[in-house]
Residue frames as qw, qx, qy, qz and C-alpha x, y, z in Angstrom:
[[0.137, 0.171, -0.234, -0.947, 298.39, -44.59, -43.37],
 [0.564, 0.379, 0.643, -0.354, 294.60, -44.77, -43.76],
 [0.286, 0.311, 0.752, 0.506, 293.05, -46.06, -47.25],
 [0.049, 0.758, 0.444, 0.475, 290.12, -43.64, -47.50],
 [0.190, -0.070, -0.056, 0.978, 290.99, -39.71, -46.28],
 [0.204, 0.793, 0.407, -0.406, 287.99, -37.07, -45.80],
 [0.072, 0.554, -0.468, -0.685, 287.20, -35.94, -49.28],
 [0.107, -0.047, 0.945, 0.306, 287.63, -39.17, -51.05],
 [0.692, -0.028, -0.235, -0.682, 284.76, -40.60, -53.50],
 [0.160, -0.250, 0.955, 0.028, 283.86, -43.56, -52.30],
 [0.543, -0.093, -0.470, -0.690, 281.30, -46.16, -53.27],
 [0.777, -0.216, 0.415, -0.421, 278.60, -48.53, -50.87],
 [0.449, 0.102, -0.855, -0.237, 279.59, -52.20, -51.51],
 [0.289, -0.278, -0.913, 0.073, 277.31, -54.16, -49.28],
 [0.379, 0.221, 0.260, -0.860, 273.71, -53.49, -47.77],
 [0.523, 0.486, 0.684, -0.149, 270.59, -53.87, -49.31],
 [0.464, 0.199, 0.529, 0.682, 270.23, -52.97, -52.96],
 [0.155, -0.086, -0.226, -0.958, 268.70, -49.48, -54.74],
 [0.423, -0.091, -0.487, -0.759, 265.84, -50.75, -55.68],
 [0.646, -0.548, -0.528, 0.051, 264.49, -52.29, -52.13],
 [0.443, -0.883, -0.118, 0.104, 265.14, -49.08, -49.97],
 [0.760, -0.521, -0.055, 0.384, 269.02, -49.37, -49.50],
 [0.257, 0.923, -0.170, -0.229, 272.22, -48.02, -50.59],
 [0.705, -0.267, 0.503, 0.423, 274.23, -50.35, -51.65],
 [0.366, 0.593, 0.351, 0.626, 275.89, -48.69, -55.36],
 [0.011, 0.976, 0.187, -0.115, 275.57, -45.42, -54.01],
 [0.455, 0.208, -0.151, 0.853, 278.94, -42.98, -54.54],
 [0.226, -0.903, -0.349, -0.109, 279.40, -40.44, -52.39],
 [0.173, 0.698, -0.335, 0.609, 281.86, -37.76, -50.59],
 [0.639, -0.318, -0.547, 0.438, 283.59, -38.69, -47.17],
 [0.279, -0.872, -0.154, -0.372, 282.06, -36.17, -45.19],
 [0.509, -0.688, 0.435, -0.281, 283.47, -37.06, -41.60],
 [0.774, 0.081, -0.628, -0.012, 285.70, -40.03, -40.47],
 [0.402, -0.680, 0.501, -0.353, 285.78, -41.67, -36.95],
 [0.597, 0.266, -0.756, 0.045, 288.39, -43.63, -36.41],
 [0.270, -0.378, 0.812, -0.354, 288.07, -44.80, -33.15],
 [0.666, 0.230, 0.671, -0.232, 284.83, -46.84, -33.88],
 [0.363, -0.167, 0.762, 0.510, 286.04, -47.24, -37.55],
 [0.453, 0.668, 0.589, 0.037, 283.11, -46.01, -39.47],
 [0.204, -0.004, 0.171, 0.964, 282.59, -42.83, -41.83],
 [0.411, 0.692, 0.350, -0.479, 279.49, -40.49, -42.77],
 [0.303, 0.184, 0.614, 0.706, 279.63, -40.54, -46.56],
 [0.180, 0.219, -0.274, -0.919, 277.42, -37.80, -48.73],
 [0.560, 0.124, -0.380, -0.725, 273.88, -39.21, -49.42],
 [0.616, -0.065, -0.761, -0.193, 273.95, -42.20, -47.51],
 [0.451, -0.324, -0.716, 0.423, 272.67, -44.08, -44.67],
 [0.241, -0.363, 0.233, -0.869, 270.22, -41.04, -43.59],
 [0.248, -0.430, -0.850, 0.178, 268.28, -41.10, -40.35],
 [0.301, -0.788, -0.134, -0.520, 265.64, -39.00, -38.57],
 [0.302, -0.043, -0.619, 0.724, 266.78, -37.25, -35.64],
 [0.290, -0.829, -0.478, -0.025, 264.23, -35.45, -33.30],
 [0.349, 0.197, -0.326, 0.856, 266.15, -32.37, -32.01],
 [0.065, -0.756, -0.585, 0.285, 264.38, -30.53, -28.90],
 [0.202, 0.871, 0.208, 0.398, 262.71, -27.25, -30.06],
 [0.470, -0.343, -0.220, 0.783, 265.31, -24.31, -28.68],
 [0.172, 0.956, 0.229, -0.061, 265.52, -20.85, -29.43],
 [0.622, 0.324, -0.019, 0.712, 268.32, -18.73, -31.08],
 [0.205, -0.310, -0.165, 0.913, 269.50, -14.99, -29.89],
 [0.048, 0.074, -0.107, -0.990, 267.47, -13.89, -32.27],
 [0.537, 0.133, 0.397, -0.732, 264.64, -15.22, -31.12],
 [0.610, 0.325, -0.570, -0.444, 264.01, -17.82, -34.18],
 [0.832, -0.241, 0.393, -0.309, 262.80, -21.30, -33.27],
 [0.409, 0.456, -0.752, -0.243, 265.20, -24.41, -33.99],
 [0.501, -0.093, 0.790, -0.340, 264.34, -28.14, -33.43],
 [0.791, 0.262, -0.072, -0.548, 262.00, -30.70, -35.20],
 [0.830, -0.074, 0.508, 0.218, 262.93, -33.66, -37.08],
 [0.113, 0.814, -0.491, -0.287, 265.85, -33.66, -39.50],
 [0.968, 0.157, 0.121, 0.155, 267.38, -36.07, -41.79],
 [0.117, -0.835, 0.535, 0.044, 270.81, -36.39, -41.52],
 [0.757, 0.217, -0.594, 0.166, 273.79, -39.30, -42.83],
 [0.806, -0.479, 0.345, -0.034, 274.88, -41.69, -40.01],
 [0.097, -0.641, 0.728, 0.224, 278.08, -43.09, -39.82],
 [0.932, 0.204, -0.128, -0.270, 278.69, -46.24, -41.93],
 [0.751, -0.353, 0.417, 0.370, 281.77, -49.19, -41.13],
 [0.035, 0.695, -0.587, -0.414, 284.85, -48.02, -42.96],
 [0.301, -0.083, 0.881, 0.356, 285.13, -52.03, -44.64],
 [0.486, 0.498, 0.717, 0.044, 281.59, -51.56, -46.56],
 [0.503, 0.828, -0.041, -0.244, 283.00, -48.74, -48.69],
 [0.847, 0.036, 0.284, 0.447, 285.48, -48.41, -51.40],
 [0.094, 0.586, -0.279, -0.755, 287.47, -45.73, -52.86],
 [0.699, 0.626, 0.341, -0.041, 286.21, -45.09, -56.42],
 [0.491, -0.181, 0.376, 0.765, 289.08, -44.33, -59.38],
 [0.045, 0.659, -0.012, -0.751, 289.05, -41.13, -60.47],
 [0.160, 0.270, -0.668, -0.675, 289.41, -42.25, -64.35],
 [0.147, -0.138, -0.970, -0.137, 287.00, -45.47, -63.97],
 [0.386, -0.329, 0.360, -0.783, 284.77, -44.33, -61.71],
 [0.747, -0.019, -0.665, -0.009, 284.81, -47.80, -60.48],
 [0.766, -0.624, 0.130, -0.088, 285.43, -48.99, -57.13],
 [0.735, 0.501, -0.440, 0.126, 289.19, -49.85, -56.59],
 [0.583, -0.778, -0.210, 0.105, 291.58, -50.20, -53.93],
 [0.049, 0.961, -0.232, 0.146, 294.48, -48.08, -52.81],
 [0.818, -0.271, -0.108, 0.496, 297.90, -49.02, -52.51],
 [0.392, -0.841, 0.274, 0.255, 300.92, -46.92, -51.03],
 [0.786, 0.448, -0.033, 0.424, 304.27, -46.03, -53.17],
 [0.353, -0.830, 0.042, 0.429, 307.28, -43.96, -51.77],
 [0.397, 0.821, 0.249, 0.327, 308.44, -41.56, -53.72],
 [0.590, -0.357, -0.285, 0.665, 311.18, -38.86, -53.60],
 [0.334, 0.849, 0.267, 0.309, 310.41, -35.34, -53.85],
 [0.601, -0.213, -0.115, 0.761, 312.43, -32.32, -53.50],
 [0.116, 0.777, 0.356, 0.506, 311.63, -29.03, -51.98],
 [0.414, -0.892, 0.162, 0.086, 313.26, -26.37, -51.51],
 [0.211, 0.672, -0.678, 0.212, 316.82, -27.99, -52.25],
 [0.431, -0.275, 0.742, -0.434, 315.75, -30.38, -49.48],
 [0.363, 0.014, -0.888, -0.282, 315.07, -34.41, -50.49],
 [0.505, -0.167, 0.652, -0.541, 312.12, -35.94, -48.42],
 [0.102, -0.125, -0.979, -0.125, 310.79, -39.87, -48.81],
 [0.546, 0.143, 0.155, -0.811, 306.95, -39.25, -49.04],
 [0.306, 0.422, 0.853, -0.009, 304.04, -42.20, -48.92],
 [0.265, 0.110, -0.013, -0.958, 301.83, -41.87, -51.71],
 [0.515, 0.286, 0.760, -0.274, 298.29, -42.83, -52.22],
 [0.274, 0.227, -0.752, -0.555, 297.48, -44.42, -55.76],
 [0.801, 0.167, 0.281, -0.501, 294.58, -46.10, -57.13],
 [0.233, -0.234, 0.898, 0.289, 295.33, -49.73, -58.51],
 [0.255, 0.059, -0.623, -0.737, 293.77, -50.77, -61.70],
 [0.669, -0.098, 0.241, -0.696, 290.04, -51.10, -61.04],
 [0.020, 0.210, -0.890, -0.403, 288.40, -54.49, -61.48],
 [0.446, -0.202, -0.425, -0.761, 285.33, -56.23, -62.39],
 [0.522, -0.268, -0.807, 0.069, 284.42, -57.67, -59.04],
 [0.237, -0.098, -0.400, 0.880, 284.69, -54.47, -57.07]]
């Protein structure tokens, strides 16, 4: 079961710092996640310029230029953030029984463990 889920806040832990360009400290929203090459696209970070070639739409409307857009970032340089703390924390996994319907089922859940002050 994966630690960080499209959706999730998470936060930048490593990079260069605010205040020389980068984004380490940012928080953001897991836009997208690909797992094969283990990264995500988080909400506000890691933008690049793209060039896109000029096209045309049906209705005739011109599309292209340059665009800033978030690039993916490696899944190990974020962190989920705890909802109460808004800290960084990390996620562990509890099973649990619920019951619906009449019907029992064993269900992983994801849980935020108590933040700390190194994260």
């Amino acid at each position: 079961m994966a630690n960080i889920k499209k959706g999730d806040l998470v936060q930048v832990m490593t990079g260069r710092k605010q205040d020389k360009g980068g984004d380490r400290g940012k928080q953001g929203k897991v836009l997208d996640i690909l797992g094969e090459q283990n990264r995500v696209v988080v909400e506000g970070v890691n933008y690049v310029t793209r060039h896109t070639r000029v096209g045309q739409t049906q209705r005739g409307t011109k599309t292209g230029g340059i665009e800033t857009v978030e690039a993916p970032i490696h899944i190990s340089n974020v962190a989920v953030v705890d909802p109460s703390t808004k800290k960084p924390t990390r996620v562990g996994h509890r099973v649990e029984e619920q019951v619906k319907d009449g019907v029992k089922r064993t269900v992983r859940v994801r849980y935020a463990k108590q933040s700390g002050k190194d994260l």
